[in-house]
N, C-alpha and C positions, 0 to 999 in steps of 0.2 A: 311662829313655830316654837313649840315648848323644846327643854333641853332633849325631852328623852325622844322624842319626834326627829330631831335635827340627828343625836346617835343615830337613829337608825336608819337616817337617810343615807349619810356618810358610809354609816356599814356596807349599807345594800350596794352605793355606788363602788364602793374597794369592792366588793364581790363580784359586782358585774366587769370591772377590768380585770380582776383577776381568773376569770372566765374565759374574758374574750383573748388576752393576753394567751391562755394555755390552748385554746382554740387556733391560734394564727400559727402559734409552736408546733403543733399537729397539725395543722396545715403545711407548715413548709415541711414537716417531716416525711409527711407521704409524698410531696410532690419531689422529695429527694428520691424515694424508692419507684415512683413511678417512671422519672426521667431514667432510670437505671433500665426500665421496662420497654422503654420506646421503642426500641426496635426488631419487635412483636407487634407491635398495634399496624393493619394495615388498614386501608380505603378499599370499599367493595362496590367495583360496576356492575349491573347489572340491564342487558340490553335484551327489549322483545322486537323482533322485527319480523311482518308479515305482509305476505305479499296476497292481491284481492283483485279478481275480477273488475275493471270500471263497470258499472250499469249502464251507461251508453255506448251502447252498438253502434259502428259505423260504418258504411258501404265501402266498398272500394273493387277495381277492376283490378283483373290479374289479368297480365300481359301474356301469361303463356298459354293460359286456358281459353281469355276470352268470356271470363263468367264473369259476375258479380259477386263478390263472395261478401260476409259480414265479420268484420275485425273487434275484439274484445281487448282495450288494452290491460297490462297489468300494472298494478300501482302498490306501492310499497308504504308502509305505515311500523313505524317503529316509536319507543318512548323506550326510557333513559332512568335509571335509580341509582343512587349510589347514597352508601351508607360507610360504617364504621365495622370494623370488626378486630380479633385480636390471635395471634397465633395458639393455640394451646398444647401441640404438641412438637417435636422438634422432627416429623416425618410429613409438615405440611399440614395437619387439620386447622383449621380457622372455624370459630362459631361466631356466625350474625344473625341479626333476627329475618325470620322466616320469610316477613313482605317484602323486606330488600330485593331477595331472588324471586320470590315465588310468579312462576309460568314465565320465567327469561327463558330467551334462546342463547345468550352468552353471558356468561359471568366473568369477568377479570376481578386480577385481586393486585392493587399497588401497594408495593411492598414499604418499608419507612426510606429505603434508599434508592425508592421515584422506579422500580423493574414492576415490568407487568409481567404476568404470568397469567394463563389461561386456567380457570378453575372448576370440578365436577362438583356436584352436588352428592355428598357420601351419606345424607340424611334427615330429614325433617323430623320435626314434632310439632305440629301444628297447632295444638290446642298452646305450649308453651312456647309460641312466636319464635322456634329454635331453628336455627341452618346450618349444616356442618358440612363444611367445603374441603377439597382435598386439594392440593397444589404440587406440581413436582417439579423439585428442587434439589439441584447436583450433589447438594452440601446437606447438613442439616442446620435446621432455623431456629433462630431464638423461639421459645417458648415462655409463656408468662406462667410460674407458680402460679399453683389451685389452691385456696384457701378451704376450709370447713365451714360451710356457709349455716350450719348449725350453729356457730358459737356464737354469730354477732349479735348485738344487744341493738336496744334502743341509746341512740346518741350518740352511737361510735362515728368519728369522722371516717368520712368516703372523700374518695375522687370519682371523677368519669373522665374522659376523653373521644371527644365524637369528632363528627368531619360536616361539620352545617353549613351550607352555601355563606351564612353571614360571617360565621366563623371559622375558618378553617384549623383543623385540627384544637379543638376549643379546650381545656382545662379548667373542669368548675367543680370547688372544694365544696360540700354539706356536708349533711349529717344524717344517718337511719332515724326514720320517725313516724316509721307505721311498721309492724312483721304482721304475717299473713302466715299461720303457724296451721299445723294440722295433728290435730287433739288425738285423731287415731293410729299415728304412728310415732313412735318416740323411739330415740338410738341416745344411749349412753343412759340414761334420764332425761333427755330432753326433747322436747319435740320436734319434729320435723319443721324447718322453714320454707315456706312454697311460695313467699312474695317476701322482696322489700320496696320498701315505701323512701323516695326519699326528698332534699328540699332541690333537686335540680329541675331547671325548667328546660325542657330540649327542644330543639330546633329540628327544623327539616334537614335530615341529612345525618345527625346524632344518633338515629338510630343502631342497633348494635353495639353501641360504646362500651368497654369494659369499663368495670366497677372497682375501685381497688379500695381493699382493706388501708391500716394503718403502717402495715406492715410492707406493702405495694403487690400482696396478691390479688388473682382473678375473687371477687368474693361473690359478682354477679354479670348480667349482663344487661345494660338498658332496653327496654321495649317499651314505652307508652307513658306519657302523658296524663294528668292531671286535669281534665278541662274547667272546674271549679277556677272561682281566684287565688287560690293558694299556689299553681303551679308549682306543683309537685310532681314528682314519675313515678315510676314502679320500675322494678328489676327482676330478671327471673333469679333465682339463688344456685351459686357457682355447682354445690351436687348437684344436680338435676345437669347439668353440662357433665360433671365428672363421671354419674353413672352411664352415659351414652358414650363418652369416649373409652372410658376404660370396655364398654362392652364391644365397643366397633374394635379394639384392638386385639383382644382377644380372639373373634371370632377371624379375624385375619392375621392369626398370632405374630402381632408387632409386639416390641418391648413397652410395657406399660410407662416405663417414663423417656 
């Protein structure tokens, strides 16, 4: 290896600890501002349960009548979901992704201090995997800051926090590393963001995880997976939750924050 080869291997190497080093630093700095947040983030049940004719008919005599009559019994069929979600206002709204709940007959919502509360559905958006649940509660509830889901760049560190069968309650640090921007709309000078991209790989059960900036705001919401080898996800971006809640409160004039 010639001298000036060997500098710039040593360079490159001080560069990449000095990366990863200011990497870990922002890492633990958000997972300071997140743990601040925890108790906002809940677990969302979602139960279908249906009840269905058997297909075989069976005879039987009735003693008062003295006939034959034919008995249909009924059978019951239910299944079971349960995701992540995070509080976003302090009057009860919770947003998780859409499939979590969509077509339950019950939805509970476990709160960070193990309480269940029974929860309605105040809203969907379907195309953007959105559910926005309402819960009532005596008190009011922590709330997670909304961040400006315009400003973030490529590289900025993120958290998520999900609820995966393997993992419970899981905490996995990356980084933004795709935007999904839309060219025909811009506010301030800058474009609208309609997707982030980022390096977490999610499990069953993660769904709905908030998204935290560096700062430990809401910056998005988890919804989907990667299926490529990169295992990567995508996030819906924290406006698109901001302009629905601030509209649902309005139109039932709650106080906006």
């Amino acid at each position: 290896m010639t001298k000036q080869n060997f500098i710039l291997a040593v360079t490159l190497a001080v560069m990449l600890t000095v990366i990863a080093a200011r990497s870990a630093t922002a890492q633990q700095s958000i997972l300071a501002h997140v743990l601040d947040s925890r108790s906002a983030l809940v677990e969302v049940i979602a139960e279908n349960v249906n009840h269905y004719k058997d297909g075989r008919p069976q005879a039987a005599f009735n003693p008062k009548t003295g006939q034959i009559v034919t008995l249909h019994s009924i059978k019951r069929s239910s299944y079971r979901r349960e995701g992540a979600g995070v509080i976003i206002h302090p009057a009860g709204m919770i947003v998780t992704n859409a499939h979590v709940v969509h077509k339950a007959n019950f939805i509970w919502i476990r709160l960070y201090n193990g309480q269940e509360f029974p929860a309605d559905v105040a809203g969907f958006i379907g195309n953007l995997d959105l559910a926005f649940l309402k819960i009532e509660y005596p008190t009011s509830l922590p709330a997670v800051p909304i961040a400006d889901s315009d400003l973030i760049q490529l590289g900025d560190e993120i958290m998520t926090v999900g609820h995966s069968f393997l993992l419970n309650q899981t905490v996995s640090g990356g980084q933004v590393i795709g935007l999904g921007t839309s060219r025909a709309h811009r506010r301030n000078g800058r474009h609208r963001t309609d997707l982030i991209q980022t390096t977490f790989n999610l499990y069953e059960g993660d769904s709905g995880g908030p998204l935290f900036d560096a700062q430990g705001r809401l910056i998005g919401l988890m919804t989907a997976k990667e299926t490529s080898a990169d295992h990567s996800s995508f996030a819906v971006p924290s406006n698109k939750i901001k302009n629905f809640l601030q509209e649902y409160l309005r139109t039932r004039k709650l106080p906006l924050e």
